[in-house]
N, C-alpha and C positions, 0 to 999 in steps of 0.2 A: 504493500500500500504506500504512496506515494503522500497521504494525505498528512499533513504536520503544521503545528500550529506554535512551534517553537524554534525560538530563536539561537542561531549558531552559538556559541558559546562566549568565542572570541570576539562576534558581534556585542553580544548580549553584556559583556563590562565594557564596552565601549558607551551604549547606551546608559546605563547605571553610572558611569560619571558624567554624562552628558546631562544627566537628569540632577545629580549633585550640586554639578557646575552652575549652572541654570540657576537653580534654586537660590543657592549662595552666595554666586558673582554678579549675576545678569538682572535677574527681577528687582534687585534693591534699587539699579537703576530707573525704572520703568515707575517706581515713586518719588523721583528726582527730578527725571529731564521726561517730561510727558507730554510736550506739546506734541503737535502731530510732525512739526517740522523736525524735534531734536534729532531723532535718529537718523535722518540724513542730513544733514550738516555736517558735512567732513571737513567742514574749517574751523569749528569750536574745540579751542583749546583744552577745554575742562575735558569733554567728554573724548576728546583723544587720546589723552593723558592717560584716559580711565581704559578703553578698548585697547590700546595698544596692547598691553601686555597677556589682555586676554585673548585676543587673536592669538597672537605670540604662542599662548598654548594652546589651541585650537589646532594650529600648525605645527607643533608638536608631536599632538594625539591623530595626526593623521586626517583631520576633521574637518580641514578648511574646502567649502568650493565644492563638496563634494558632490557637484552634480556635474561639473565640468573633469573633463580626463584627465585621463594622467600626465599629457604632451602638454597640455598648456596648466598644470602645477594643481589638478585635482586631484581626486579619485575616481572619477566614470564609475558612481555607485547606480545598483537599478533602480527603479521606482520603487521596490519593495523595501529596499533599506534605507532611501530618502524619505517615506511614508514614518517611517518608523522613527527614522530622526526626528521629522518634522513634528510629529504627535508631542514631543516633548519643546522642542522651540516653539510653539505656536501659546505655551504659557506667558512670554512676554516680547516686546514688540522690538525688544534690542538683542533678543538672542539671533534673529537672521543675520544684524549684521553682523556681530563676534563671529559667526560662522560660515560669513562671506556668502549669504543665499539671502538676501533682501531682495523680497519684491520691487519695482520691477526688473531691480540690475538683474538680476538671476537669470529670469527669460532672456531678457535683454544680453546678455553675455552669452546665454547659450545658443543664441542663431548668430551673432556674430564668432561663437567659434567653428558652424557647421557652415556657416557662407560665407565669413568675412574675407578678404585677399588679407595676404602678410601683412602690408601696409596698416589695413584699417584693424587688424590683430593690433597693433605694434601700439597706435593712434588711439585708439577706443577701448581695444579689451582688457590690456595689459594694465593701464590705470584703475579699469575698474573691478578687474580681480583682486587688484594690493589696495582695495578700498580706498584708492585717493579722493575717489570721485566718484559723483551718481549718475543716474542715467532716468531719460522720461521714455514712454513708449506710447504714441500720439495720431490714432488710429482713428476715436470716435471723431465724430461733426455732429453741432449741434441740431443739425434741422435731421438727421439721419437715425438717430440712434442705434437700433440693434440691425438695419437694414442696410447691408453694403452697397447694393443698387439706387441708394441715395446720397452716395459721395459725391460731392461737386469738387473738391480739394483736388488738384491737376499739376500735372508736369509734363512739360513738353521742351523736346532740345533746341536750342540757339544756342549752334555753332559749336562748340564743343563742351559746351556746357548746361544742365540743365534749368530752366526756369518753375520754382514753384510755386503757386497760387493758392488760396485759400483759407479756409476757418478749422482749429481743431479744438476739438473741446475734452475736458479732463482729464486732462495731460498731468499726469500723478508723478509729482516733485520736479513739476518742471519749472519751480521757482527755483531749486537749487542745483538743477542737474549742467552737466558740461555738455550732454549733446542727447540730441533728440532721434528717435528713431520713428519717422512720417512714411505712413501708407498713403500717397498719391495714386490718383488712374493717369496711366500714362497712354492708354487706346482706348479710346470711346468706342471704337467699331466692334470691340469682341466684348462677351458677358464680363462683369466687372471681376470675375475670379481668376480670368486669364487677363483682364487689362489694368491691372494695379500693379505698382511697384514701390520698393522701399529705400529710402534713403535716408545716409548720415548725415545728421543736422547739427551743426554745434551752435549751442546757445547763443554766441557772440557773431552770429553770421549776420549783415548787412539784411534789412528787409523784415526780421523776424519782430512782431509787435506783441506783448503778453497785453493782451484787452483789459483781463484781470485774473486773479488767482483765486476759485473756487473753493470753500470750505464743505463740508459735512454740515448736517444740520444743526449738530450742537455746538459749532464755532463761529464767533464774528464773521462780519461781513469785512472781507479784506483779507481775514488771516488765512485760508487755506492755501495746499498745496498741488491744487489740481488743474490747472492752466487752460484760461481758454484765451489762444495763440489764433495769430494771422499771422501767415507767409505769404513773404511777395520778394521771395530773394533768388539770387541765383549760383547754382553749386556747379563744382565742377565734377567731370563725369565720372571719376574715382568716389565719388560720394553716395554712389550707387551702391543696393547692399543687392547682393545675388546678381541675379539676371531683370532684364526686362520682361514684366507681369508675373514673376513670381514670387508677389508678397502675400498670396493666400498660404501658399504652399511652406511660406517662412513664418509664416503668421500661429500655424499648426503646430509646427514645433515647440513654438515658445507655451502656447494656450495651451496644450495637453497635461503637461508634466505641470503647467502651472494651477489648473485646476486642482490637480491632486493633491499637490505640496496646501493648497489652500482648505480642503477637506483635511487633510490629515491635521494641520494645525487646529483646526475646529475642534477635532477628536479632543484635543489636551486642553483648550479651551472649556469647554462642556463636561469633559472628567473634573477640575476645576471648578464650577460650578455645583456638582453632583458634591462635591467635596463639602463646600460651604453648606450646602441645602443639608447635609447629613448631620452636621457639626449644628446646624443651626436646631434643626425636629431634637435631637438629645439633651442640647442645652437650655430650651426656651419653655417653659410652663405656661400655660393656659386652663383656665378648666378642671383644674384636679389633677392634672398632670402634666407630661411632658409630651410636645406636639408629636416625637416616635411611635404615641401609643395613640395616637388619634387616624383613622382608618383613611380619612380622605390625603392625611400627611403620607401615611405608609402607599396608597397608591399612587401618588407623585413620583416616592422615593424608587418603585418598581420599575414602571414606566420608564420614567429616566434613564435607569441603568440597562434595561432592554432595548432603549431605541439605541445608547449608544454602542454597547453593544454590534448589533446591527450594524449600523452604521461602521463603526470601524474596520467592522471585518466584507463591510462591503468595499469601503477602499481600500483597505488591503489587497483583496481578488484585483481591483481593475488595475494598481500596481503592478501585478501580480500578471493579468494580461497582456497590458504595456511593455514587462519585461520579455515574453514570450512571441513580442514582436508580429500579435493580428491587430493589423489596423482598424482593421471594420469591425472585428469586438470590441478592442479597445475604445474606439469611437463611441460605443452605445453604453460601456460601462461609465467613460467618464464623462457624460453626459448626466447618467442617471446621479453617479455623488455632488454633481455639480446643481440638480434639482431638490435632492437630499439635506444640502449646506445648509442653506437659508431655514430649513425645514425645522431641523435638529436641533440648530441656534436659538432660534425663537419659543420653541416647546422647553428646552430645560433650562435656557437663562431666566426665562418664561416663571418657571413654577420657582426657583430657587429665589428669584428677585418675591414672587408673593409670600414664599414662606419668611423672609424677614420682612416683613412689612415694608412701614416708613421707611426704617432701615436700608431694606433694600432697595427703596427708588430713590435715595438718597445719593449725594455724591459721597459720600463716606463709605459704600464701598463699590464694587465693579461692576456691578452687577445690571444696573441701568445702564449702562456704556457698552456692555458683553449683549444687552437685549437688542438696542438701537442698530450695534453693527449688521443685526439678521438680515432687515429688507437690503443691506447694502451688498449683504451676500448672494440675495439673488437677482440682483444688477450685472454686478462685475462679470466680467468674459461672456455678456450674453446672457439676457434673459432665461428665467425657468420655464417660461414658455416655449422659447426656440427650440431648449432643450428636450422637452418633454417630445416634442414632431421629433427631433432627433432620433430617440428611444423609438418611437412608436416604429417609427419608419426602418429602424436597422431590427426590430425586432418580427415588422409583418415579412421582412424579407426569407423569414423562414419558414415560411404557411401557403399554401395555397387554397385556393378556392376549393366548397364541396362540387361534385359531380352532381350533377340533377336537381331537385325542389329543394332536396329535405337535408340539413347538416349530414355530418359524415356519423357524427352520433347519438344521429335519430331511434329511439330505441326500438318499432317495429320489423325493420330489416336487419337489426342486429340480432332478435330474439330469432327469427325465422333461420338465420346465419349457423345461431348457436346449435339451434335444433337439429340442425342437419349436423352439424360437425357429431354431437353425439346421438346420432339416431339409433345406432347400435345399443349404448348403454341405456337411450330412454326406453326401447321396444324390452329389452330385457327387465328394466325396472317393472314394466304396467304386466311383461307376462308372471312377476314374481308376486303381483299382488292378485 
């Protein structure tokens, strides 16, 4: 049997001081430098001071980048073991970078190591693997949203260089990032998945206007870090990432492994949650006793642990698929965790935020902030809608239609089926009575 649900050994104290680590270096941050900006600001001296050396051992343990290979200074770990990481970094917002996998750089570093030339390796990747610098990834438009056949955002060449045109909207830390990575259509004449392409934008390029920088809902007007950018600049033709019209095909790259890495971190997120809700039913009297012993607490507390459950070990499997290299399962599994997110988010931050009350919708502890991110999770990379057609559609691909009127498992033609298969035993049964 091939079937195992435990972890290599040598992996397995890898993880265990990762979960240490975490604990003791990294989260004390995350009640320190909480803005949404800190953790990518790679020019603040406090908080370099403080990362340096825990990088430092991250790089040690073998642990840095690990989703990039081994030729450009990773580990080329699969999705199974990155899941596994992630479930633990996803307890605080500064453990990605300590461990060089911050959203977007991650993605973002990982199609420019599978399409970048040497050049734009040397320019763009190499900075932002030794975390000098961040990176934005600049895809949505505001009039478009989850609809690629409504980009208006354009490039077309003059002369030996290209001209960009356009509006992008939530362009995530492109107040702080060094260069921008922009989906333009560069042929209107073909469907927009063969006529898009992508190119390196560095922040400081001539033409480039931030209109303003988008916050989340529970931030001022002014302070966010999510960019809604006009281009009207022009690059030269080395700024091109891949080939011409293949930024779906780079796009995939990036968004697969990054949905998952974003499910898994949930997992430790909502374990986290589950944590507090359990600590809270033991500790807090109502009623004659302690809310553990009250029925509607105990089936929160159930619930909970069975959806995460669930959950976890369904993104595990679609890792798990991912590693095993079928695209078109892979496709529908990570789809479905990516429907799942938002789902799983809102149910147990959900019930742990009411089991403390006041308390809990309180800024005094996480738990309102852990609720509010849900709907954000089923925004990001694509609506839960998109995804569900996604699913539906790689899942009908394995059915066909019944033959004639009536389902295939209409029970009249199945009885008359069975009968004849055993006509022998039934004539012997009725001669015996």
């Amino acid at each position: 049997m091939a079937w195992d649900f435990e972890t290599e050994p040598e992996f397995q104290e890898k993880l265990e001081w990762m979960d240490e680590f975490v604990r003791d270096e990294i989260e004390p941050m995350d009640l320190i430098w909480n803005h949404s900006g800190d953790v990518f600001d790679t020019k603040n001296p406090a908080t370099r001071a403080v990362i340096a050396p825990l990088q430092d051992e991250v790089k040690k343990r073998d642990l840095w980048a690990c989703h990039i290979g081994p030729h450009l200074g990773g580990k080329g770990f699969g999705q199974v073991k990155l899941a596994l990481m992630n479930e633990i970094l996803g307890r605080s917002s500064w453990a990605p970078r300590v461990f060089g996998c911050q959203a977007p750089d991650s993605g973002n570093a990982e199609i420019l190591a599978h399409y970048g030339t040497d050049d734009q390796k040397k320019r763009f990747l190499e900075p932002l693997l030794n975390g000098d610098i961040v990176s934005s990834y600049s895809m949505t438009e505001p009039q478009a949203g989850s609809d690629p056949k409504e980009f208006k955002c354009r490039a077309f060449k003059s002369g030996d260089e290209w001209v960009l045109e356009g509006e992008k909207w939530f362009s995530s830390n492109a107040r702080l990032a060094e260069f921008l990575i922009v989906m333009a259509v560069t042929d209107i004449d073909v469907p927009i998945h063969q006529g898009a392409s992508m190119f390196l934008v560095p922040t400081d390029t001539p033409g480039i206007e931030f209109i303003r920088h988008v916050g989340l809902g529970s931030e001022e007007l002014g302070e966010g870090m999510h960019g809604y950018i006009r281009y009207d600049c022009r690059l030269p033709e080395e700024n091109l990432l891949g080939g011409p019209g293949q930024a779906f095909t780079i796009a995939q790259t990036r968004l697969g492994g990054g949905r998952v890495h974003h499910a898994m971190r949930t997992v430790g997120q909502v374990k986290r949650a589950l944590d507090m809700m359990c600590e809270r039913a033991l500790s807090r009297h109502t009623q004659g006793s302690v809310l553990a012993q009250k029925q509607s607490i105990q089936n929160m507390i159930a619930d909970s642990f069975i959806e995460i459950e669930q959950f976890r070990l369904l993104v595990l499997k679609t890792a798990w698929v991912i590693d095993r290299g079928d695209k078109a399962e892979a496709r529908k599994y990570v789809a479905a965790v990516k429907v799942q997110t938002p789902k799983v988010m809102t149910d147990i931050a959900g019930r742990a935020l009411h089991i403390h009350g006041s308390l809990g919708a309180s800024n005094e502890m996480p738990l309102a902030k852990l609720w509010a991110q849900a709907p954000i999770m089923g925004i990001v990379d694509g609506p839960t809608e998109v995804h569900r057609v996604t699913i539906a559609k790689q899942v009908l691909k394995d059915y066909q239609p019944s033959d004639g009127l009536w389902p295939s498992m209409h029970l009249p033609p199945r009885v008359v089926a069975a009968r004849e298969k055993f006509a022998q035993h039934l004539e012997l049964e009725i001669g015996n009575q």
